[in-house]
N, C-alpha and C positions, 0 to 999 in steps of 0.2 A: 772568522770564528763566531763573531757575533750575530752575520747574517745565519748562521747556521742552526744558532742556538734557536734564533728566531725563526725558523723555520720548524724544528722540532716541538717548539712551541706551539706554533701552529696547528701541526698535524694533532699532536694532541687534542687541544681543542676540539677539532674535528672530531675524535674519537670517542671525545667525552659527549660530546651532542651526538653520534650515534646511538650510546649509548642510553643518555635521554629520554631519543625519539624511541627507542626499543621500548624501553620502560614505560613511557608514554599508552604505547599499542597494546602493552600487554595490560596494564591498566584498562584501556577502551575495552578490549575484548572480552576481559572477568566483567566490568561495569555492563555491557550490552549481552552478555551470556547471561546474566541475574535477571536483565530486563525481560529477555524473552522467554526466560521460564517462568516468571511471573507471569508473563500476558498469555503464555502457553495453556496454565493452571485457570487463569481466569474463564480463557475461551472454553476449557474444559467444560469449567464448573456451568456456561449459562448455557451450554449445549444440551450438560445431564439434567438441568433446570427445565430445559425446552421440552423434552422428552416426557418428563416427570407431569408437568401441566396439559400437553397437548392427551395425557392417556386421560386424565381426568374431565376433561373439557368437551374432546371431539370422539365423535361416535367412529367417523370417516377414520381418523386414523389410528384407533382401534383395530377395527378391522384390516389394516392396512398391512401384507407380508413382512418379514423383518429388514428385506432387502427394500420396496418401496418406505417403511420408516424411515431409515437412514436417507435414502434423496429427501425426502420428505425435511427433515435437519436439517437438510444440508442449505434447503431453499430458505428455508425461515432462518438460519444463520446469516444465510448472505443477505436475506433482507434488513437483517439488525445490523449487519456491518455495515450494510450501505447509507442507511438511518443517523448510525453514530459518525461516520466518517463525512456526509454530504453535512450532518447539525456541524461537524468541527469545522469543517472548511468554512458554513457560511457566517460560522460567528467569527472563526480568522480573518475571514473578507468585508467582516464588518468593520472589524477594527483597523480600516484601511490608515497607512501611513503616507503613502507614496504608489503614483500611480503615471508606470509608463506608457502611454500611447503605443508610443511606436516601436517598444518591446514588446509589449504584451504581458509585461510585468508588474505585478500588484508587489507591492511590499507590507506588510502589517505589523503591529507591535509586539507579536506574537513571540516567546520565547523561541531561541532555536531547541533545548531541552525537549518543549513540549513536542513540538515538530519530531524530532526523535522519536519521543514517546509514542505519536503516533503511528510513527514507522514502524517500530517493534509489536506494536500491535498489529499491525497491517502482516505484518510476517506471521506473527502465532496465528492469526485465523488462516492462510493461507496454509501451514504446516497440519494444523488439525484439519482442512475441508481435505488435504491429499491423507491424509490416513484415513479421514470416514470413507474415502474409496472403497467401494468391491475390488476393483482391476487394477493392476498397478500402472499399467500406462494408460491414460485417457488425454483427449485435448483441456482439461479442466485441469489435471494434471501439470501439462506442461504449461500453459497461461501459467499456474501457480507459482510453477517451481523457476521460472521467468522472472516474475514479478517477486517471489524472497530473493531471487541474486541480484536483479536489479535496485530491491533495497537498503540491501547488504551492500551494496558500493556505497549507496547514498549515508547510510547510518555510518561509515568509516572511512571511508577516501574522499568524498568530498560533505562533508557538513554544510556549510554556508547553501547550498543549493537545495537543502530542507525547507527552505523557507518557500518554494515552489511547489509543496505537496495542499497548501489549499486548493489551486488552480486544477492541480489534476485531479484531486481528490470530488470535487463539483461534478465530474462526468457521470460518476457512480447514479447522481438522482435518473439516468433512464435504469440501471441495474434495479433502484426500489418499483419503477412500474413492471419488470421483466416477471421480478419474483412473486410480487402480487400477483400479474397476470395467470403465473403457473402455480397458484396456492388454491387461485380463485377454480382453473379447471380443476385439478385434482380434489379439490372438496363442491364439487359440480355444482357454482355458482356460476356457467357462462351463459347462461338464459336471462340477464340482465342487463339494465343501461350502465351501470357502474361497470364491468366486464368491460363493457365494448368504451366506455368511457376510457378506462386504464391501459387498453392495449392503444390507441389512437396517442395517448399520454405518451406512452412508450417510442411508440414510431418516432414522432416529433422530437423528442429530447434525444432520443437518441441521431438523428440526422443532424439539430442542432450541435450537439455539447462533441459526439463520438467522430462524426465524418464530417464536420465544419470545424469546429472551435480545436478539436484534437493535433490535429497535425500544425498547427500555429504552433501549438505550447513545444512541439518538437523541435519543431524548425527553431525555436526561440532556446529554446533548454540546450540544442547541440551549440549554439552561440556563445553561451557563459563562457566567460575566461577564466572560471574556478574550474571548472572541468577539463581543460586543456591542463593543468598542475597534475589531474592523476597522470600515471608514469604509462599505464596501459591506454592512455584514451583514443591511440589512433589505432589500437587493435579492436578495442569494444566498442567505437562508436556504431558498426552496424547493428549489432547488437542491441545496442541500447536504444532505436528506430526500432528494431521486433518488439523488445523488450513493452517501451510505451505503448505500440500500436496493440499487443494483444493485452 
């Protein structure tokens, strides 16, 4: 009788920590739905900022149709995202804590919050650049809507492996040569050494960082033993090789 009590006792427990954990996720979910509609708004507001300056400023995109406008955004967004996210990364990797060789793992002092933070940021500009779409399905598209599911694991199913988004986030500086490049033809500055300067930028960093340094952080990222804890990870790991490589 008394192992039995004990038993019921038990299972309770159990029930109470599901409980908990429910309470828990639903918490995380209100907390990170507030996040990304904040960063949603933000990304809004310096897009209709972008807009608002470049009709004052540039003659070029003035004249520019309302469908070339909007690419037009769309470049100079991602060149500001790649700006703010390549500055976060390398002030993260400044603040280096711990550094493994033969992972290929940096540690930094860096909050994991902030790390969040900037994940939820990283999603609101990817949900605003798939709505300034014309077409509903594009390859920019799908990279995007990739890259918010792939965060969305990371922002709730495993956290401790935020700490890895300075590493990937450093890829981005060939994305600021890309955008430059395609700002510089469409306001027809490629009759210059800077031009030819920034596209040669581009090559380079991206053969470094994209098709050399990229696939390490993979090979090393499907390694974590925090990632093996999610419950789905022998279904999504291929996915999550797409996911990073696009």
């Amino acid at each position: 009788q008394q192992q039995q009590k004990e038993e019921e006792k038990e299972k309770l427990r159990e029930i109470l920590k599901e409980i908990d954990k429910k309470r828990d996720t639903w918490k995380d979910i209100k907390r990170g739905t507030k996040k990304l509609g904040i960063a949603l708004i933000g990304v809004a507001g310096i897009n209709k900022i972008n807009h608002e300056i470049l009709k004052r400023i540039s003659k070029e995109y003035k004249r520019l149709p309302r469908k070339k406008k909007k690419t037009f955004l769309t470049y100079v967004m991602s060149l500001i995202n790649a700006i703010v996210f390549v500055g976060a990364s390398a002030n993260s990797l400044y603040k280096v804590k711990t550094i493994n060789i033969k992972k290929s793992l940096i540690t930094t002092k860096i909050s994991q919050e902030r790390y969040e933070n900037l994940g939820y940021i990283e999603m609101a500009y990817f949900i605003h650049d798939i709505i300034q779409e014309e077409t509903i399905w594009t390859t920019n598209t799908m990279h995007h809507s990739i890259g918010i599911a792939f965060l969305a694991v990371l922002v709730t199913k495993v956290k401790p492996l935020l700490k890895l988004l300075p590493q990937w986030m450093i890829v981005d500086i060939s994305t600021i040569f890309l955008d430059t490049a395609w700002i510089m033809k469409e306001t027809k500055n490629t009759k210059t050494k800077m031009y030819t300067a920034v596209q040669l930028a581009f090559a380079i960093s991206f053969f470094i960082l994209r098709v050399s340094y990229l696939p390490i952080l993979i090979h090393n990222f499907l390694k974590e033993k925090e990632l093996e804890k999610v419950e789905f990870y022998d279904k999504i790991k291929t996915y999550i090789k797409i996911a990073i490589l696009a």
